[in-house]
C-alpha positions in Angstrom: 87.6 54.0 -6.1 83.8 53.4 -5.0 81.9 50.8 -7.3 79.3 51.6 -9.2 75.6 52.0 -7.7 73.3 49.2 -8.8 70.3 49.4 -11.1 67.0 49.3 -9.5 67.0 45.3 -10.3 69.8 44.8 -8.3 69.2 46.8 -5.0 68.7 43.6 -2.7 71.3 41.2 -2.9 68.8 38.5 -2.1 66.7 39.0 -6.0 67.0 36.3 -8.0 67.6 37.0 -12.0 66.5 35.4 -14.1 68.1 31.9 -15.8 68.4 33.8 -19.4 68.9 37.0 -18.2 72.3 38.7 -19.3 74.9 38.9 -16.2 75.1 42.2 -14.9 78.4 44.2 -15.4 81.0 43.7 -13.0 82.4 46.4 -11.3 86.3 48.0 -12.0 88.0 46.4 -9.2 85.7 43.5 -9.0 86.8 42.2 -12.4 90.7 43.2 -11.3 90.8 41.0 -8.4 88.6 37.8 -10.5 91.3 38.7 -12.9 94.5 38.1 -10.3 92.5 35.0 -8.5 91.8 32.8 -12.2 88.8 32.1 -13.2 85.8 31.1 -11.7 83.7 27.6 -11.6 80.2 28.3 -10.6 79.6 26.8 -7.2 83.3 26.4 -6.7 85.8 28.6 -5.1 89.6 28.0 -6.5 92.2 25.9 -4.3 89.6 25.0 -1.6 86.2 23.6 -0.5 83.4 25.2 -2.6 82.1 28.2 -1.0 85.2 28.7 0.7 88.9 30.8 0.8 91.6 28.7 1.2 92.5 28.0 4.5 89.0 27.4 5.7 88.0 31.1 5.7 84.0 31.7 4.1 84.0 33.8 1.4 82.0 36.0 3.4 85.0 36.8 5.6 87.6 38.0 2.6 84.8 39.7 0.2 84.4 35.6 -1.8 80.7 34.8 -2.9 78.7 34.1 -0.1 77.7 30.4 0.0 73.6 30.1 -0.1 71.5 30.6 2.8 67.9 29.4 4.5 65.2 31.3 3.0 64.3 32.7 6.6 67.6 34.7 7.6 67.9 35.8 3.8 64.5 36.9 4.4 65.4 38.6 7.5 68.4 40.2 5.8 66.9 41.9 3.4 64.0 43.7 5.6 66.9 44.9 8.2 69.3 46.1 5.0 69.0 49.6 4.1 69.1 51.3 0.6 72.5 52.5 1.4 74.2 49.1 2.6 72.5 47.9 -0.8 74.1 50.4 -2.8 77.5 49.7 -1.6 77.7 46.0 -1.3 79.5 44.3 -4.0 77.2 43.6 -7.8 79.2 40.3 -8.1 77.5 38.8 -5.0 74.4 39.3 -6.6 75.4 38.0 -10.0 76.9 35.1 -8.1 73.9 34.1 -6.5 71.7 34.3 -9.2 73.8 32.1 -11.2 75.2 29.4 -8.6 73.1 26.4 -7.9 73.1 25.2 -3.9 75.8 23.2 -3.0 75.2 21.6 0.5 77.9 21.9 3.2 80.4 19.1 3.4 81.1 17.3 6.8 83.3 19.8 9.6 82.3 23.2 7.8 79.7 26.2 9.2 76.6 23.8 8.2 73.0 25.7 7.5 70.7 26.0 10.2 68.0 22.3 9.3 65.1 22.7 9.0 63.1 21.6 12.3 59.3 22.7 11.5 58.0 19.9 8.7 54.7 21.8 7.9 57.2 24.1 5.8 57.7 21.2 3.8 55.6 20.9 0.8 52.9 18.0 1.6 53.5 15.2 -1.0 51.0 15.3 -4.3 49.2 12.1 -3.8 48.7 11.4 0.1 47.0 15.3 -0.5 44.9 13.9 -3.3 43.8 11.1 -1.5 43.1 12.9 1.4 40.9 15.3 0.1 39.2 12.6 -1.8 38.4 10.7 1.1 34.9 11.5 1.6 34.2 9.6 -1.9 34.9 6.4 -0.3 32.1 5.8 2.1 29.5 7.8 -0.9 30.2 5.3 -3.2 30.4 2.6 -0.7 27.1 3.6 0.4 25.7 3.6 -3.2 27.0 0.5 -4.4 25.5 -1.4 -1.4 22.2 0.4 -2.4 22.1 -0.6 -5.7 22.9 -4.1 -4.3 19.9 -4.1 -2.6 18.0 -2.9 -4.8 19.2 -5.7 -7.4 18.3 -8.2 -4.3 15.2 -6.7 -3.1 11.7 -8.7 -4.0 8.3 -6.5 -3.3 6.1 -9.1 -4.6 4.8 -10.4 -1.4 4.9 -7.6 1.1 3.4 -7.8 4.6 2.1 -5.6 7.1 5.3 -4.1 7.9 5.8 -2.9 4.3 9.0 -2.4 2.3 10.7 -2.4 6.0 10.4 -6.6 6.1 11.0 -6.4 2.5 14.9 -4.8 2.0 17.9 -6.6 1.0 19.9 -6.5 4.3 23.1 -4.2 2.6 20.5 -1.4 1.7 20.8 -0.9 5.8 24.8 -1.3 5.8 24.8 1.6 3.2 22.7 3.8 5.2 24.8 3.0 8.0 27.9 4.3 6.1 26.5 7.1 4.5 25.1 8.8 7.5 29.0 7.8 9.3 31.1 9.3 6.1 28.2 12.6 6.0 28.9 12.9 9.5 32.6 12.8 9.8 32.6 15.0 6.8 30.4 18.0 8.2 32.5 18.5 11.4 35.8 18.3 9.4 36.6 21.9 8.6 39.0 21.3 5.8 36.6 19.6 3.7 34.5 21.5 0.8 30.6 22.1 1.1 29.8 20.3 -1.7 30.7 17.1 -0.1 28.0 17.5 2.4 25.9 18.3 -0.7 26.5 15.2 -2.1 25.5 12.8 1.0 22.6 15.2 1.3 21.5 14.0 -1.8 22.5 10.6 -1.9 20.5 10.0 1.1 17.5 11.5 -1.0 18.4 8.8 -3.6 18.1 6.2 -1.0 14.9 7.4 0.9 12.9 8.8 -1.6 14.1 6.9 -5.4 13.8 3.3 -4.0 10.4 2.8 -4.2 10.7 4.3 -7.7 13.4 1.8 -8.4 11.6 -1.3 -6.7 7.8 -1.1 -7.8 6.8 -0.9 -11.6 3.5 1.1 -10.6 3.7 4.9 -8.9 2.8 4.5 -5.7 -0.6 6.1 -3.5 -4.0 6.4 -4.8 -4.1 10.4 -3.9 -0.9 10.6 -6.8 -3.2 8.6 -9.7 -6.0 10.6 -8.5 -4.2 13.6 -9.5 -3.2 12.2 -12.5 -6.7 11.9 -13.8 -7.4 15.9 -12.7 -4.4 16.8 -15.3 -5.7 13.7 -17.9 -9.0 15.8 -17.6 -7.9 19.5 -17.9 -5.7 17.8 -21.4 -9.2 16.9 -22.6 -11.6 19.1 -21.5 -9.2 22.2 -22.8 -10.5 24.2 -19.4 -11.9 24.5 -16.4 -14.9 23.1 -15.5 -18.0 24.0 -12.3 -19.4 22.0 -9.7 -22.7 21.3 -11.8 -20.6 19.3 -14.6 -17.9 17.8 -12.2 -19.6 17.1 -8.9 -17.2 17.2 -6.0 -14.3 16.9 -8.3 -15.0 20.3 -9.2 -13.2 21.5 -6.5 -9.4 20.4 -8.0 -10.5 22.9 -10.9 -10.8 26.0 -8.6 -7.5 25.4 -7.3 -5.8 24.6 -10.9 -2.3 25.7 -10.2 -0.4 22.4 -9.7 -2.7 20.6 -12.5 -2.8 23.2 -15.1 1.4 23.3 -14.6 1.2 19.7 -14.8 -0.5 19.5 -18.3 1.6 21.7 -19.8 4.6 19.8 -18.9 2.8 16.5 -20.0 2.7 18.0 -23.6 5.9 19.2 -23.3 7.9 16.1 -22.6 5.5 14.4 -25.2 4.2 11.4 -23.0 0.8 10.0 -22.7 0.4 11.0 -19.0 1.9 12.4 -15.8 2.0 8.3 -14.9 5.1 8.0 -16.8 7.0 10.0 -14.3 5.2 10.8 -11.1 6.7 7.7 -9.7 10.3 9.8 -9.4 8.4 12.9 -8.1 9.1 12.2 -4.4 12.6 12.5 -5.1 12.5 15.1 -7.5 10.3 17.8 -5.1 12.7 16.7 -1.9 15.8 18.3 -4.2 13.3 21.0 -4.9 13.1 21.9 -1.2 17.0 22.1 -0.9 17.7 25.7 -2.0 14.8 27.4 -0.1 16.1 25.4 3.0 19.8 26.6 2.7 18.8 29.7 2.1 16.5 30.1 5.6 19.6 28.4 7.3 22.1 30.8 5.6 20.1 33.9 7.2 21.1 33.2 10.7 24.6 31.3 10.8 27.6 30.6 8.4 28.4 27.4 10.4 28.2 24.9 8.1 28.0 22.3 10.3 24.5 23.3 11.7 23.3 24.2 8.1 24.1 20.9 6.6 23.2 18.9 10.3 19.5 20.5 10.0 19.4 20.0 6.4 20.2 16.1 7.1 17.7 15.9 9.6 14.6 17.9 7.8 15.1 15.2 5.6 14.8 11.9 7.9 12.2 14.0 9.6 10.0 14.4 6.6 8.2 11.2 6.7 4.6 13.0 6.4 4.6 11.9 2.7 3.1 14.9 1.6 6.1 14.8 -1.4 4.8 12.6 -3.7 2.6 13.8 -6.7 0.6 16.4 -5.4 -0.3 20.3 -5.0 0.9 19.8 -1.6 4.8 19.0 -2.7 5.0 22.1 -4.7 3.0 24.6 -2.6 5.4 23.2 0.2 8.4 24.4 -1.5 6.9 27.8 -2.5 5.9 28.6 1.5 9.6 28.2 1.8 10.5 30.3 -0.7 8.5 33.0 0.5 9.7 32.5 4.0 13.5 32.6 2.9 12.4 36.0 0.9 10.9 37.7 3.6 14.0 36.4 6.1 16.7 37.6 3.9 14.9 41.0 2.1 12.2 42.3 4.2 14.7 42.1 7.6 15.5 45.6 8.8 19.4 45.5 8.8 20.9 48.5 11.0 17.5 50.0 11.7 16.6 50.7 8.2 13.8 50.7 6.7 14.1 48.6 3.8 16.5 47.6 0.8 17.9 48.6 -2.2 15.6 46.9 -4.5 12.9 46.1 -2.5 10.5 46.8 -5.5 11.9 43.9 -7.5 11.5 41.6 -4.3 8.4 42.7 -3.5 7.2 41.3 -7.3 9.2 38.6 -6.4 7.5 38.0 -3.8 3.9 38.1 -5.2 4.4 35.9 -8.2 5.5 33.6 -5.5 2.0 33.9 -3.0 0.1 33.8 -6.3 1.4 30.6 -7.3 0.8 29.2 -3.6 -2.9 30.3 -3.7 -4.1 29.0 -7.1 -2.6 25.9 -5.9 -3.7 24.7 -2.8 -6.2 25.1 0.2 -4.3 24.8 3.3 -0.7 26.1 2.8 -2.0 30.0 2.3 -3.2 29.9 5.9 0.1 28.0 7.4 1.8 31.1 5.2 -0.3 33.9 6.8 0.1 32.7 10.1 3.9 32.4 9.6 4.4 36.0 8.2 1.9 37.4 10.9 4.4 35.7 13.7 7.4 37.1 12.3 6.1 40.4 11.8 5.5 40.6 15.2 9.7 40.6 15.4 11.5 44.2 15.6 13.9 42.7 13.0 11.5 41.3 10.2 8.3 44.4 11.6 7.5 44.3 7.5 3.9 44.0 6.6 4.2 43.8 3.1 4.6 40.3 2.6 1.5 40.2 5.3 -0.4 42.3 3.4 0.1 40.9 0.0 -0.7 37.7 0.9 -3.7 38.3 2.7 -5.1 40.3 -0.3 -3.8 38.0 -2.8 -5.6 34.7 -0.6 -8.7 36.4 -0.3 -9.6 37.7 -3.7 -8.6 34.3 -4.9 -10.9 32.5 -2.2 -14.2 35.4 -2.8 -14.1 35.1 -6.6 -12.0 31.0 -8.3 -12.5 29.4 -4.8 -16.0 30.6 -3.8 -18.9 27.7 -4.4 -16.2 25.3 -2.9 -16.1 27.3 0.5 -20.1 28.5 0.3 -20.6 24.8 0.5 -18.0 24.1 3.0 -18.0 26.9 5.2 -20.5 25.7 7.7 -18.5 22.2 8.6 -15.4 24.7 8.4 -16.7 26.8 11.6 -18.2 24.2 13.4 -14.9 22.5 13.3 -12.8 25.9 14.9 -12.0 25.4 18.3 -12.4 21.3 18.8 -8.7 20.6 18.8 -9.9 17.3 19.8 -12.0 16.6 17.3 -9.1 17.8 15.1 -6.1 15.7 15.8 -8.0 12.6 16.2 -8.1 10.1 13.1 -11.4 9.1 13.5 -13.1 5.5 11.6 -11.0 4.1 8.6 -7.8 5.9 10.0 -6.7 4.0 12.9 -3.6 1.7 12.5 -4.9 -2.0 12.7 -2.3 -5.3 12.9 1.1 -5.3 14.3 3.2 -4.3 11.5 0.9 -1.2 11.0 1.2 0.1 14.7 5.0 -0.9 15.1 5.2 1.4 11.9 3.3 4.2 13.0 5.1 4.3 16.2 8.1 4.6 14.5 6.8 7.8 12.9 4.8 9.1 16.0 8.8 8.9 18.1 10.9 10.5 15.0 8.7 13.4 15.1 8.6 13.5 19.3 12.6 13.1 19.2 13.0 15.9 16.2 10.8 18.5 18.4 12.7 17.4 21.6 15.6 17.9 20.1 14.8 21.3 18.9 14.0 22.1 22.5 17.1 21.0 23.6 19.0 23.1 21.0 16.8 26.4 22.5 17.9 25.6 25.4 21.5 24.5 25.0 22.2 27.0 22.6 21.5 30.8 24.0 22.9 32.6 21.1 20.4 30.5 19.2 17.3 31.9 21.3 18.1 35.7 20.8 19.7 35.3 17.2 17.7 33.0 15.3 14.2 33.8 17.5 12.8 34.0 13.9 13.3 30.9 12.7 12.0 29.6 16.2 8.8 31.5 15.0 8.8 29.7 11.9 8.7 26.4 13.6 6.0 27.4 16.2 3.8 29.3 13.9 2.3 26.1 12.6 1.0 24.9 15.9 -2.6 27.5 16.7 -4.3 25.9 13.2 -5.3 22.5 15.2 -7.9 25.3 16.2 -8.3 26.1 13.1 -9.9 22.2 11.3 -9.3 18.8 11.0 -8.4 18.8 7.2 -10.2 15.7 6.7 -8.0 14.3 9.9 -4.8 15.1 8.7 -4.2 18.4 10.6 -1.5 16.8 12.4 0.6 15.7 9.6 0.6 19.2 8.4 1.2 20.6 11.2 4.2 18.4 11.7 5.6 19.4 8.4 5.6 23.2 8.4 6.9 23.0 12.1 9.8 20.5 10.3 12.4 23.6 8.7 12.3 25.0 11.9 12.5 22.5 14.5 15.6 20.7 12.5 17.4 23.6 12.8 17.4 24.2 16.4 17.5 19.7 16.3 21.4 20.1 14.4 22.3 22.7 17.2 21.3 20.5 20.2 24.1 17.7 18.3 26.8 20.4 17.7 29.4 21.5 20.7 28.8 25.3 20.0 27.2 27.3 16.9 27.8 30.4 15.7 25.1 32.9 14.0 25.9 35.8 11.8 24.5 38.5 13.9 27.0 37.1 16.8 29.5 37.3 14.9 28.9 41.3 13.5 28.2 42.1 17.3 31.7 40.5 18.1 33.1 42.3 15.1 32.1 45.5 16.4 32.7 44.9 19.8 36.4 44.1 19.2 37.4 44.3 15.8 36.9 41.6 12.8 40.3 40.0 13.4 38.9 38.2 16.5 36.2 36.9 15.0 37.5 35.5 11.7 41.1 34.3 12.0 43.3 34.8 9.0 43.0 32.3 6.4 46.0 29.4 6.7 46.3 27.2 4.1 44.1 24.1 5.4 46.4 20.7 5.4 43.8 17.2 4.2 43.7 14.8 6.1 42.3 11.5 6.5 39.9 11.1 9.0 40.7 10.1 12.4 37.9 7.6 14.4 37.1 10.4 17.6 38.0 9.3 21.1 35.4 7.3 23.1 33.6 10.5 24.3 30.1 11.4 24.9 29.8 14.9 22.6 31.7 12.2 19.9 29.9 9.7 19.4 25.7 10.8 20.8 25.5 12.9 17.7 26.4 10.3 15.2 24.2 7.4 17.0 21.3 10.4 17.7 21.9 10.8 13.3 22.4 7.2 12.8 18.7 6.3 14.6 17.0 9.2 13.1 17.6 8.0 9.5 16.9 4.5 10.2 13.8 5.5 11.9 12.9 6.9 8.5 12.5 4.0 6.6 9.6 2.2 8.4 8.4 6.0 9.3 8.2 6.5 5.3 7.7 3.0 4.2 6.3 0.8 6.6 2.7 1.2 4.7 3.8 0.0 1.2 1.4 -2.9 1.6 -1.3 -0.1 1.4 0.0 2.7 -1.1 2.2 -0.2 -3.7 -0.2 -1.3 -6.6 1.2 -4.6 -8.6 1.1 -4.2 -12.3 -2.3 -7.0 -12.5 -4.3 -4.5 -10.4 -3.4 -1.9 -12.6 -4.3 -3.8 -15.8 -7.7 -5.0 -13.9 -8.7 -1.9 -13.7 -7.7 -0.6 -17.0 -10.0 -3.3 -18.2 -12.7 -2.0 -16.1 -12.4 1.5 -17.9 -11.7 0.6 -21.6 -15.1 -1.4 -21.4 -16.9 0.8 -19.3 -19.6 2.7 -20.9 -20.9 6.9 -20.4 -23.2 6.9 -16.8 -21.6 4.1 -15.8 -21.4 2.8 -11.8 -18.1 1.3 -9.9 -18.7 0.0 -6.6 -15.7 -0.6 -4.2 -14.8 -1.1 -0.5 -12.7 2.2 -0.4 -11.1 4.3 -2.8 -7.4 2.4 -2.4 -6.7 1.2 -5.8 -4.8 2.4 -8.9 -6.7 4.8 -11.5 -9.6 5.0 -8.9 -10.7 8.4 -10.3 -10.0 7.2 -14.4 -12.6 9.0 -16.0 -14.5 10.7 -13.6 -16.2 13.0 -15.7 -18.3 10.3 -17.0 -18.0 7.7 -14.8 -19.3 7.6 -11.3 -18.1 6.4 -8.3 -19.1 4.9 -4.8 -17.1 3.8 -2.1 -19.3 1.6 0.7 -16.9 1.8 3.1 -17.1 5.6 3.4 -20.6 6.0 3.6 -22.4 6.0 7.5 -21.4 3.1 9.6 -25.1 1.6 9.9 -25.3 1.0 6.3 -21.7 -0.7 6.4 -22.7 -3.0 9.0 -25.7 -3.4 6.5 -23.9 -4.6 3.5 -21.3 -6.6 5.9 -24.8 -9.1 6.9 -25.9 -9.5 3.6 -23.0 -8.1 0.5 -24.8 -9.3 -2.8 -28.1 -8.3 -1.2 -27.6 -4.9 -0.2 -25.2 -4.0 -3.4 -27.4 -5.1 -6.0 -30.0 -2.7 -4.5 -27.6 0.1 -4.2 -26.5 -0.5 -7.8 -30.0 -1.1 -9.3 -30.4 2.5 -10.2 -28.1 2.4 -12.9 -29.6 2.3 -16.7 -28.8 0.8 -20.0 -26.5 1.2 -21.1 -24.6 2.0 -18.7 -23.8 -0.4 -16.3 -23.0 -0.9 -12.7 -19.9 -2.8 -11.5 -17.9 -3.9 -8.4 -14.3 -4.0 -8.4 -12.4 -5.6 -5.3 -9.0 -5.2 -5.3 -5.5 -6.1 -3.4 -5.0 -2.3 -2.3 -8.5 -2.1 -1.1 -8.3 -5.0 1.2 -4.8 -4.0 2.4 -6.4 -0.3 3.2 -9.2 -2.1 4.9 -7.4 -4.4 7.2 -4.6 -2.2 8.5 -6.4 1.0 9.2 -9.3 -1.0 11.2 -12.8 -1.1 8.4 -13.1 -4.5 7.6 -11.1 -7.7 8.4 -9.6 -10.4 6.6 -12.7 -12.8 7.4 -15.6 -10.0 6.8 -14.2 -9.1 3.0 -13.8 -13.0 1.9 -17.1 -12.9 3.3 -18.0 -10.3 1.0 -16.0 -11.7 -2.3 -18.2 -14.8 -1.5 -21.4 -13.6 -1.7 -21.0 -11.8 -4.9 -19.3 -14.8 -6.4 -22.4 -17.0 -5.3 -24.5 -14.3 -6.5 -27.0 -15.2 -9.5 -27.4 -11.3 -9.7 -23.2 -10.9 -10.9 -21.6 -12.2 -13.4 -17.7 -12.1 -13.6 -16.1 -9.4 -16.1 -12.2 -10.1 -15.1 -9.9 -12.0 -12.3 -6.9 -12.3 -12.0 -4.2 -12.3 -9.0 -4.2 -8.7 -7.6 -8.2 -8.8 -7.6 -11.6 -9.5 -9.0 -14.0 -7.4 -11.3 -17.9 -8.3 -11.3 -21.0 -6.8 -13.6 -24.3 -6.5 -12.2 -26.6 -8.5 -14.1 -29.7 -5.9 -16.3 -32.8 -6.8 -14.3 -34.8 -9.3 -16.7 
């Protein structure tokens, strides 16, 4: 009599049931011959080994319940059994299974086939843990030796080598271990992207928020400078011309940054863009972070090289242009135009455009608009970067040229015109004299040892960033045909030392919007072999995806093994290792100049609080804390900028030739001059006057019958020129 065909649940004798499942009903002669044999103990067979007919047979071999077997052969089994042989083997072997809890093979019976591969094994809960939780360790090693330092760290007294001399020893141990523990991290392939996030920006807390952390005043004159533009905009309610401003006028025809500025000011509900500008370094850095990945993300999925050039933009950026200023924010809004164009305007498969491209081209202009009304200079770096990658088959697009052309004109011909009617003529004089435009020129040139060591140190991070680059282009071939935009990017910058001098600083910006480029093609020259997207979909169409992207295995944690004492090994990290510590005097080694002690400040608080309308000051340079407070009603002159002949002047004479210059000022207003730490710091390390020339000149004044003294104290001196009797 045949048994019974199985339900649909039961068709492979390898299912499991369920625990609480009811048994399934035995078939006729199945329950007959359980019936003559007794009872049965799950897991045990009666009168013999478990698993087993009596006389060392396998239940297998007399129609018994078959004793449990590897997960591989049952496996195997089942895909060679057919629906047939499933109908007509035995229900009770099923229910048997199901129910019958491994029992392992006693010594001298037919033992299972061991298991010899120990990946199948299940890794253990906490060695995975702590494996992938490695990278934490040398983060918060590297932080907690930071905030050592910075606990350790006394900028009282600093020297001519800036906050450099000036660090607690473990602030340089934890740079050391963070750039090891990001390194080790990026080249791991198991480990997560947003641990390469978080030494990214724990080295942005370490370069860019100790200074906020160590000085109690915002550092550089430029960034209180620009604070008094937004104290003025909060007072005056609007804009205001060149005949009520002077040559301060021209920060209101370039509002943008201000105006923002002042609104935020009322928002947070301080008293002034003081109270935080001193963290804006750090805070504009992480602004540049998303446009950055997103350029990166264009050309390669290798995260290796995005995070690598990421690491080095920022050791590279020593320019300073991130602290509070127009510049920081127009800087990260040429980026995000750049990654817009890169990633929307491209012509993928020959087409002409994108779905969407409407809503990108608005996009696109809000963006241009807010770079124009914002600054002078970064407008033309953009044009001349989307007029080179327009000339690129991929990127041919000349919307984004177009719209920012029109949109930097109109804004220059109608907000911007009696600045550049008044400039204009220095402007074209200037075209052409690349010598004339990359040299610093008087008051600019790096005086004292600390002050040229330092400036060394910036002049070879920048030479080995852009010889590293060219190693990249040249190491890397894929590089120079895939990612030839971004190589545009990067040389775009270079024709505007034609262009002008920018008050000698043409260099520096140069330097900076050459940076996102150059520290791309820097991370590939450190990596073994890179991959780029388009690569890739050429490989993938050349011979199928499945040679290109392997199938995803499940990724085993690991700690992290030192690498063998090999040249690709180790360069990269020392290359990484030299180019962050390079940074710090790069970044820093001028502190002596742009750090302002809390008595200066006050001083010249004091200067302005008694200061009345029309009123004169008088100072060596324009170095010093609040030095445009007020300027509105107060005037200002700076000796040491004026024509070299009248410097010598005052140097052979100082009480003499100042009380003439200030003479001109009436009652009630009165004329003062204000000498200061930061000025005579300024003054000696970027070669005006010397130590012995300006207590020459503190002398004379203090001698003077023609002074009296308003305020001293030990960051500087404030005089009053006496009202002529």
């Amino acid at each position: 009599m045949d048994a019974p065909q199985p339900s649909d649940a039961t068709t492979s004798s390898d299912a499991p049931q369920p625990s609480d499942a009811p048994p399934p009903t035995d078939a006729p002669e199945a329950r007959e011959k359980r019936t003559a044999r007794g009872p049965v103990t799950p897991g045990r067979e009666p009168g013999g080994t478990p698993g087993r007919e009596p006389g060392g047979t396998t239940g297998r071999e007399h129609g018994g319940i078959t004793p449990p077997e590897p997960v591989a052969t049952a496996s195997q089994e089942s895909a060679a059994t057919t629906s047939q042989e499933a109908s007509a083997r035995p229900v009770r072997h099923t229910a048997a299974r199901a129910h019958r809890p491994p029992v392992p093979e006693p010594t001298g019976s037919a033992a299972e086939p061991p298991v010899t591969d120990l990946s199948d094994l299940a890794p253990a809960a906490w060695p995975a843990r702590a494996a992938a939780a490695w990278p934490a360790v040398p983060l918060v090693v590297a932080l907690a030796l930071w905030v050592h330092a910075m606990r350790h760290t006394d900028v009282s007294a600093l020297d001519d080598f800036g906050l450099l001399s000036a660090l607690h020893p473990t602030f340089w141990a934890g740079l050391a271990v963070l750039t090891a523990g990001f390194w080790f991290t990026v080249r791991d392939p198991s480990r997560r992207e947003g641990w390469s996030l978080a030494y990214v920006l724990g080295l942005l807390v370490m370069e860019r928020a100790t200074q906020a952390v160590l000085y109690p005043a915002p550092l550089y004159a430029w960034a209180w400078k620009h604070d008094a533009v937004i104290d003025h905009l909060l007072t005056s309610g609007g804009l205001q011309t060149a005949d009520q401003l002077g040559d301060m006028a021209v920060y209101d025809q370039w509002p943008g940054f201000f105006a923002a500025q002042a609104a935020l000011v009322r928002l947070l509900g301080v008293d002034n863009a003081a109270m935080y500008m001193a963290w804006w370094p750090l805070v504009s850095s992480v602004m540049l972070l998303l446009p950055l990945l997103l350029i990166y993300r264009t050309f390669t999925a290798d995260r290796r090289l995005i995070w690598t050039a990421v690491w080095l933009f920022c050791v590279g950026n020593w320019v300073g242009q991130d602290y509070f200023s127009p510049q920081s924010v127009a800087f990260a809004l040429h980026l995000g135009v750049i990654a817009v164009v890169l990633r929307r305007f491209g012509r993928p498969g020959g087409r002409r455009g994108r779905p969407g491209q409407a809503v990108w081209t608005v996009l696109l202009s809000v963006l241009v608009t807010a770079v124009v009304v914002s600054h002078q200079l970064t407008p033309g770096m953009l044009v001349v970067t989307l007029v080179a990658l327009a000339f690129t088959r991929r990127h041919r697009h000349w919307v984004p040229v177009a719209t920012t052309v029109v949109l930097f004109l109109a804004w220059c011909l109608t907000a911007a015109l009696p600045f550049l009617s008044a400039a204009m003529p220095d402007m074209i004089r200037s075209i052409g004299d690349v010598g004339a435009n990359v040299e610093t020129g008087y008051g600019a040139t790096p005086t004292g040892t600390g002050a040229v060591a330092t400036s060394w140190a910036a002049r070879l991070l920048s030479a080995s960033v852009l010889l590293l680059a060219l190693a990249g282009v040249l190491r890397q071939r894929v590089l120079r045909h895939r990612a030839m935009p971004l190589l545009l990017v990067a040389a775009a910058p270079l024709p505007m030392f034609v262009a002008s001098s920018y008050g000698s600083e043409m260099i520096f910006r140069v330097l900076l919007f050459m940076l996102p480029g150059a520290a791309f093609f820097a991370a590939a020259a450190l990596l073994p072999k890179v991959r780029t997207l388009a690569a890739d979909a050429a490989a993938r169409e050349a011979g199928g995806a499945s040679r290109v992207v392997p199938a995803r295995r499940r990724r085993r944690l690991r700690l992290p093994a030192s690498p063998p004492l090999r040249y690709a090994a180790w360069v990269p990290l020392l290359a990484l290792l030299a180019g962050t510590f390079a940074f710090v005097p790069s970044y820093s080694g001028k502190d002596r100049i742009n750090y302002f002690p809390p008595d200066e400040v006050a001083l010249v608080r004091h200067l302005f609080d008694q200061a009345p309308d029309d009123s004169l000051v008088v100072a060596a340079n324009r170095n010093y804390p609040l030095a445009y407070e007020q300027y509105w009603r107060v005037d200002h002159y700076w000796f040491l900028d004026d024509d070299r002949r009248h410097v010598d002047e005052i140097v052979r004479d100082p009480a003499a030739v100042l009380a003439r210059d200030m003479a001109a000022v009436e009652a009630p207003a009165r004329a003062y001059f204000l000498l200061t730490q930061g000025q005579v710091a300024n003054s000696e390390m970027n070669g005006q006057l010397d130590k012995a020339q300006l207590r020459r000149l503190r002398e004379s004044v203090a001698k003077s019958s023609r002074f009296e003294r308003v305020a001293e104290n030990s960051a500087g001196v404030l005089y009053a020129l006496k009202p002529a009797s």
